[in-house]
Steps between C-alpha positions, in 0.01 A plus 500: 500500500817713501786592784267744657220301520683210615674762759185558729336171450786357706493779738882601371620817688421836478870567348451115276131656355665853415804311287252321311471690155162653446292273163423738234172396480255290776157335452168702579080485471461843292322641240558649135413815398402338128189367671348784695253513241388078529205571690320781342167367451507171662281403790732225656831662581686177542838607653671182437525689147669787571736397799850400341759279622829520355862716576482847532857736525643585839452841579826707643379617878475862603694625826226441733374155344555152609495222282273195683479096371203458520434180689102563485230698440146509504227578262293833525205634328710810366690234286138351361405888400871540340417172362184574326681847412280669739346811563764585302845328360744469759702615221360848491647523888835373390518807237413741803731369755768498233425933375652574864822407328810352706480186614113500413609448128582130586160406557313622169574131283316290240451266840321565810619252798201477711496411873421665782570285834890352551654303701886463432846554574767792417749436237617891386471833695492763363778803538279716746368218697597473857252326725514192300746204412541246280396160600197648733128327509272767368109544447427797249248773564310565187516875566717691289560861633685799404764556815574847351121628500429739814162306514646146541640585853165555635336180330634305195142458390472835409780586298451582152689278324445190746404178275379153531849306460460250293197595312630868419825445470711204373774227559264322754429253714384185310850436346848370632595815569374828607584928499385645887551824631689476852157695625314199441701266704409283794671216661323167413322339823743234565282196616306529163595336200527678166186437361312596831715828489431569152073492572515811771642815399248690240174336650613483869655902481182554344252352679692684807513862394096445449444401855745564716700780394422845629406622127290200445223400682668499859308227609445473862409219783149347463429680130285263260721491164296408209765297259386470142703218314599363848660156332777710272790612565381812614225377657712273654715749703222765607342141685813472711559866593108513584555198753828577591454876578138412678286573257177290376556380166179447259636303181316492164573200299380370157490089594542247784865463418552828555296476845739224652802746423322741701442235804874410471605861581256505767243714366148433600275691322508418159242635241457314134428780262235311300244533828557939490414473123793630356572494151675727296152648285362638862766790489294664168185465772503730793217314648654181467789634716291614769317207505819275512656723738191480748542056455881580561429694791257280661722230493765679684328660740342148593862321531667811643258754637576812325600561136906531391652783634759477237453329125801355349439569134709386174215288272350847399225531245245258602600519905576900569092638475436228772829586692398834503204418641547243741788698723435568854367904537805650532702207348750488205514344158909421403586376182818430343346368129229383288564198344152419395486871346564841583222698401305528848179647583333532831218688630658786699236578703660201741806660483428874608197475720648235721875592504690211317827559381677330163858495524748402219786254566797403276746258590686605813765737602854318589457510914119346423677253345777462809218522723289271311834245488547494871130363568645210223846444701272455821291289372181668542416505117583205234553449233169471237644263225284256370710317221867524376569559103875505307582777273428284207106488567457834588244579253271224620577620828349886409236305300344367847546852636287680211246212518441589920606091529796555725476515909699744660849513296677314231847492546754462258844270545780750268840353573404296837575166365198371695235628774583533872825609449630844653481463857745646748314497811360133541404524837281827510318253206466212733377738787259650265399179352434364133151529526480797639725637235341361183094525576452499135747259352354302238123654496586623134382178280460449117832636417639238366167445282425508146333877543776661618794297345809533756658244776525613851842384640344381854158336432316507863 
């Protein structure tokens, strides 16, 4: 696989992996700019035709970059909209990124590397890099930030030019090798293994700015969390935090299988979306909404005793009108996306006359993600990976995603020869326990079906 390759995967030394000569070129998922045009006018956007697998050139790293293998990633909804070259081509980002000129030229290319969770270990550092050393265990944040803008300092998130690594900028995650600012950097928790790494940092960081950050929701002791698309990754997360930071959470699923990966996390109220009547005509009917947001309602306040002080919102078009309506007085809507589509309407006499508030959340500043990381190293939140992918079935992997088949996260195996490898710390895992640290493993069936076309590497 070449001397560098062959350098971490037998945990050389720091000085061993920096002798080893850099390949000119290294294996990724990514797409082509030739077919941003595939899908115009076709229903089915079947991203097992757009995502590429094949050698892309190695990029030359700018002064405050590391260069990561990538020993795993994960699969994210932001590579199924790059995917289906969605709402626009991630190509059209590339071109803006690149007109800041510098560095940024790099990343405007025929080929867009997609990926936007990482898992991995350092091979280069870059000239202006000091924190950080070759041979280190890292987890990636995917926010990319601006150091230089005045606004960054206060909150990342707000910059101007902060973008969604991996979806607006290139040389990614789902590849042998990855580009990372040294801003995006966190130590890997040590008692998990690559692939259980790889499945936290977008959707965990995430799902953590939206309820427990200050400029999220700030939830609180005792609050009622509404969690819409509790069994996905996201979904997944704002559960634990709920429980964890002594909360109620009320999960909305779509089947029984989806219900048992609730109970497994401990969540006991669990709502099937077929009984509140959701589909996704009722958002072009104002009454509809009402009328499914008075069945939601009811069937909280009868589990729980009030309605959600907080709604965790990312589904968006058919869900928000009802979210909207179903918050506590007082309460907040906070969403972070819209991947059933983001053209929302609600009826806002909810929304002034009784106080709600509707907060947008993107990704997470880097000390969320710190903060969000310790909870992981103590144990209090796991892991939400449900089945294990290599590199080389990626696209059936994102297939699953776009088709709402997966549980929790897909993981993908990059250049970790096999699954449960990484671990450092192998008695915080035994104190924690396997169980306890892979709720989901294996709830994520059919992928090695005739549908979806792939072979999951650790069939459960």
């Amino acid at each position: 696989m070449g001397q560098l390759t062959d350098a971490v995967l037998s945990n050389a030394t720091a000085a061993e992996i920096a002798a080893a000569p850099l390949p000119e070129e290294y294996f990724a998922a990514h797409l082509r700019v030739e077919d941003a045009t595939m899908f115009e006018g076709v229903v089915d956007k079947d991203v097992r035709k757009s995502l590429r697998l094949g050698h892309v050139p190695m990029p030359e790293l700018a002064p405050d970059e590391v260069l990561v293998a990538v020993m795993a990633s994960a699969v994210n909804y932001n590579t199924v909209w790059s995917a289906m070259f969605e709402p626009m081509s991630s190509f059209r980002y590339l071109k803006g990124l690149a007109r800041q000129g510098g560095w940024a030229k790099r990343h405007d290319q025929p080929f867009h590397v997609v990926g936007s969770d990482c898992a991995g270990v350092i091979v280069r550092t870059g000239s202006g890099v000091r924190r950080w050393e070759i041979g280190q265990h890292v987890v990636v944040s995917p926010a990319y930030v601006d150091d230089q803008e005045p606004t960054t300092h206060a909150d990342g998130m707000l910059g101007g030019d902060q973008k969604a690594w991996g979806f607006e900028t290139n040389f990614e995650a789902l590849a042998e090798f990855t580009v990372v600012r040294a801003t995006q950097l966190i130590p890997k928790p040590a008692h998990l293994t690559w692939e259980e790494a790889a499945s936290v940092p977008l959707c965990a960081g995430t799902a953590y700015r939206m309820l427990v950050s200050e400029r999220g929701a700030n939830m609180k002791q005792g609050d009622v969390v509404l969690v819409w698309g509790a069994a996905g990754g996201l979904g997944g997360y704002a559960v634990q935090y709920v429980r964890n930071g002594g909360g109620i959470p009320v999960a909305v699923v779509g089947s029984e299988r989806k219900a048992e990966a609730m109970r497994r996390l401990g969540c006991e109220v669990i709502l099937n979306r077929t009984e509140i009547g959701i589909t996704d005509e009722i958002a072009d009917d104002p009454k509809q909404v009402i009328r499914a947001g008075v069945r939601l309602g009811e069937m909280i306040n009868e589990q729980v005793g009030r309605a959600p002080d907080i709604v965790f919102e990312h589904i968006g078009r058919p869900t928000f009108g009802i979210s909207v309506f179903v918050a506590q007085r007082g309460g907040t809507v906070v969403t972070c996306g819209s991947s059933a589509g983001y053209q929302h309407s609600f009826d806002n006499r909810y929304l002034w006359m009784r106080l709600k508030r509707i907060i947008g959340s993107h990704i997470a500043n880097l000390q969320e993600y710190w903060d969000a990381h310790r909870l992981f190293e103590l144990g209090h939140i796991v892991p939400t990976m449900s089945a294990v992918y290599p590199l080389t079935d990626v696209a059936a992997a994102c297939r699953l995603v776009q088709a709402n088949q997966q549980i929790g996260k897909i993981a993908v195996r990059c250049l970790a020869p096999r699954a449960g490898l990484g671990v450092t710390n192998p008695e915080l895992r035994e104190r924690i326990g396997e169980d306890r640290l892979n709720p989901w493993r294996g709830l994520t069936t059919g992928s090695d079906g005739a549908e979806f076309g792939g072979q999951r590497d650790d069939p459960a």
